[in-house]
N, C-alpha and C positions, 0 to 999 in steps of 0.2 A: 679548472676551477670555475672558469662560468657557468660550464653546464652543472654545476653541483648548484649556482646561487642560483642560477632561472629553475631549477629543480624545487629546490628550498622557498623560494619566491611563490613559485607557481603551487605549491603542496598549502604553505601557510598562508596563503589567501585564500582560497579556497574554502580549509577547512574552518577558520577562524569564519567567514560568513555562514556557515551552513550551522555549525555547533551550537549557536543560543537556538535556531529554532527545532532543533533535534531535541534540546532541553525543554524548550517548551512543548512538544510534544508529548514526552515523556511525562512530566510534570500532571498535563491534561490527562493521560491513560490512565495515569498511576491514582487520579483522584477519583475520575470514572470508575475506577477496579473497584475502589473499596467504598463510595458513596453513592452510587448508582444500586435505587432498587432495583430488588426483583422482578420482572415482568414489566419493567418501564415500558420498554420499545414495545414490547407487546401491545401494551392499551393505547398506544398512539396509534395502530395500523386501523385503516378501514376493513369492515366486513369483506368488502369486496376482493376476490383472490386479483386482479389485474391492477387497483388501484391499491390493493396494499403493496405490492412489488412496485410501484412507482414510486411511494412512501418512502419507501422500505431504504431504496438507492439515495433520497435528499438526507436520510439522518445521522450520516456524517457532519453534516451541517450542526445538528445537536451533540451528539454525543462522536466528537471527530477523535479517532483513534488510528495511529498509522499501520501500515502491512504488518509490522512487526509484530504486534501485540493482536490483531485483530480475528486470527483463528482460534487461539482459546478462548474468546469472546464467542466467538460462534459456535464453539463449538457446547457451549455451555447452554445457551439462547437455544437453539435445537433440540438440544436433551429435555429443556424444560417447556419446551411445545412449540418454539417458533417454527412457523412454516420453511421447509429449506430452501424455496424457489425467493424469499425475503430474506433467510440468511447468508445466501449467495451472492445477492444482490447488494447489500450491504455493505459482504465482504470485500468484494471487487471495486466499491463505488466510497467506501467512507476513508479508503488511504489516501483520494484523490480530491474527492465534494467534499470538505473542509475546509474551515476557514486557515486554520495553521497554511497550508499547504499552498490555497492562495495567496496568501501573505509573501510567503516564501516564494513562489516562483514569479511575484510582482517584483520583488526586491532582487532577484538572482536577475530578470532582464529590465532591470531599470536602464532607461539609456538606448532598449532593445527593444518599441513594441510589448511593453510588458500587460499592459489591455489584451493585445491579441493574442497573445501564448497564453496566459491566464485563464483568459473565457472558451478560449479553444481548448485546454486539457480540462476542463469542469465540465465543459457540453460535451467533448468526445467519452470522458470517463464516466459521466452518467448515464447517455445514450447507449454504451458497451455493457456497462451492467445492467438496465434494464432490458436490453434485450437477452443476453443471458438467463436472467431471472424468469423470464416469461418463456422461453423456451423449457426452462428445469420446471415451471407448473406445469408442461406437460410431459413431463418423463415419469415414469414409475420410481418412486423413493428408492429403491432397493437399486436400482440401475446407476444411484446417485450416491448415497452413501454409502460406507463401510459396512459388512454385516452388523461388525462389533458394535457402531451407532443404533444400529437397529435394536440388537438383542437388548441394550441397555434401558430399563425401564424409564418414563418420561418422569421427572420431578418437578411437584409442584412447584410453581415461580415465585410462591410468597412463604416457603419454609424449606427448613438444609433436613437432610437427614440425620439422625439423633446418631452420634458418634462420629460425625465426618470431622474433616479440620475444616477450616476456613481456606477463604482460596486468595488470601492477603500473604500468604509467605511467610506468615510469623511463627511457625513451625508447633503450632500446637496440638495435642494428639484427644483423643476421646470426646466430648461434649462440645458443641462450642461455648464459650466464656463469652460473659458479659463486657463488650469491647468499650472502653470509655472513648468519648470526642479525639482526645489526644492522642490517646492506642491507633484508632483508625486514622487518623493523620502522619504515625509516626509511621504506618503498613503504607499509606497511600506514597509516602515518599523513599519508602523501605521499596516500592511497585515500581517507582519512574527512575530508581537508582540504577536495578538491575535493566531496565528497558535500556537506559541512557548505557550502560556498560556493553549491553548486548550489540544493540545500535552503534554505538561507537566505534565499535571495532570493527564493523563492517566499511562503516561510513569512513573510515580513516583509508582501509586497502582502498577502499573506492578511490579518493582523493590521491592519496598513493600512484596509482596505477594511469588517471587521469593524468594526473601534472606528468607523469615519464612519459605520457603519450604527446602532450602536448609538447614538452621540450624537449623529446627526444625521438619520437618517431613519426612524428606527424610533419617538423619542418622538410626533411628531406626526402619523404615518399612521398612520390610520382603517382603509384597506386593509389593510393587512396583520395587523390582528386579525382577521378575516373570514376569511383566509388562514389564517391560525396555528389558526382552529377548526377551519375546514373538515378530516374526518377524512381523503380523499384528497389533497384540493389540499397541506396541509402537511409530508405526506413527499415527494410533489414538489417541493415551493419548496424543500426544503431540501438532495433530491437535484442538482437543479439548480445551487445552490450553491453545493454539493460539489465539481459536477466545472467549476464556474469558478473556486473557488480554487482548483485544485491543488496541496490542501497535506499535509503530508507524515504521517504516521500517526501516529508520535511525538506531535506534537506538535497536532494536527487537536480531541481532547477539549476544550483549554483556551476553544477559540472554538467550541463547540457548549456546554460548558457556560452561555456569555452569551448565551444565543438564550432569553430568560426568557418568552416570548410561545407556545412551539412545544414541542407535546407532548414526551411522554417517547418516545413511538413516534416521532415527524418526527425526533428528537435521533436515534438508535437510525437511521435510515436515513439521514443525513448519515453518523454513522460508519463506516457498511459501505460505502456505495455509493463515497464516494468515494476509498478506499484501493483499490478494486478496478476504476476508472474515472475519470477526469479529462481536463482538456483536454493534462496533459504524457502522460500514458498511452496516449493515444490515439494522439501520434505516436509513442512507442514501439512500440505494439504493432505498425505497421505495417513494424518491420522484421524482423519474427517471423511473425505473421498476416496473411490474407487479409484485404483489405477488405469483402467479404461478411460475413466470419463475426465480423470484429467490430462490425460493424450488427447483427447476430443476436444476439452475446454482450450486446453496452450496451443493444438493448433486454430481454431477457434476462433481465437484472442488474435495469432498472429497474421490469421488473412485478414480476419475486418478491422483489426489498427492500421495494417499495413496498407489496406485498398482507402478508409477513408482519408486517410495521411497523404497520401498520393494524390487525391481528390480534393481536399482542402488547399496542396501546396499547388496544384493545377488552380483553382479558384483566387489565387492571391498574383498568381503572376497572369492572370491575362488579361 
């Protein structure tokens, strides 16, 4: 019976802190989706190919949208002209350069150094995505995306195609309709309904599978103290994870915070790695990306999370 209450305990803490700001995430996409012009991001970037991919990685900051939603965003921003070496970078950079997200992972290590997990997963997950992004402005487009992306003709950013639906879920067919104020409010919450459902239920197994580990496999394996030393193997184990929970950014700090075994560096690459890489990620990306290059990007992602994590938790203990 105890282990059922430290189970239950450890489950409903957990998730009762991480849930409002999964809500507010959602909330923020869902409004994004449907009152966000055309071409916004666009006319914010500079001329410049190197300074707009630096751009490109802060606008999370504006327009903060989590891993879960943020590939059909992209994938749409690219059709209608954005640069892919800026939607990349975006991609990888706006689950994490957010304010939701900082919030979140101040409030999950309150009590913990919550200043240096904070500023340390904003500068290592921007620094990851802009060099990404500057790498993809030199690769060949066609090396990077899906043929399918390619064959699809670009559409203007400031008009839909005559006969398409809208991309609010409201299921309507032929022309688009004259959407009133209230319509696109009732779509943008109709948008962070189904995020928050989708989300939820990732973030619940998460939670889930967390607390069984914490009060049930964690207190009496020997192994994985061995593991939690070890200065590589522990940003591994944790990378690893990461991208088996697939959980959602928002909310991901609260259950890195209870990992009381595993550095500040292993912590530190759980949070980057897996807002920018997971098991839902991975089918996304493949309807955007080439399966080559995202074998190339996940390993990628895991040696330079993993080398600066190890670097950073070297820099804090000497």
């Amino acid at each position: 019976m105890d282990a059922r209450q430290d189970f239950a305990l450890a489950f409903l803490s957990i998730l009762f802190e991480g849930a409002p700001f999964i809500l507010l995430g959602t909330l923020v996409s869902g409004l994004l989706d449907v009152y966000l012009p055309a071409g916004a991001m666009e006319r914010l970037l500079p001329k410049n190919r190197v300074a707009a991919v630096l751009v490109a990685c802060l606008l999370g900051a504006i327009f903060p949208v989590c891993e879960c939603a943020v590939v059909p965003v992209i994938r749409r921003l690219v059709k209608k002209g954005l640069p892919v070496s800026c939607g990349l970078g975006y991609m990888l950079a706006a689950p994490i350069v957010n304010p939701i997200t900082a919030l979140s992972t101040w409030k999950a290590f309150e009590g913990q150094s919550p200043l240096m997990m904070t500023s340390g997963r904003l500068a290592l997950g921007y620094l990851i995505a802009v060099a990404v992004g500057l790498i993809v402005l030199r690769l060949p487009v066609g090396k990077v995306l899906k043929p399918s992306m390619l064959a699809e003709p670009a559409s203007s950013p400031d008009e839909s195609p005559a006969g398409s639906c809208c991309d609010h879920g409201c299921g309507c067919h032929g022309e688009l309709p004259a959407v009133s104020p209230d319509g696109k409010l009732v779509a943008a919450f109709r948008s962070a309904l189904k995020d928050f459902v989708d989300v939820g239920v990732w973030f619940s197994v998460g939670v889930a599978l967390t607390a069984l580990f914490n009060t049930g496999i964690a207190p009496g394996a020997r192994w994985l103290d061995q593991v939690a030393q070890h200065p590589a193997g522990a940003p591994a184990a944790l990378m690893g994870l990461a991208y088996v929970l697939s959980l959602c950014s928002t909310s991901d700090a609260f259950i890195a915070a209870t990992l009381d075994r595993f550095s500040w560096g292993a912590k530190l690459a759980f949070l980057v790695f897996g807002p920018m890489l997971d098991v839902k990620l991975t089918f996304l990306y493949q309807s955007v990306l080439r399966k080559r290059f995202i074998l190339a990007l996940a390993a990628g992602l895991f040696v330079a999370i993993g080398t600066v994590s190890m670097l950073w938790q070297f820099w804090l203990t000497r």
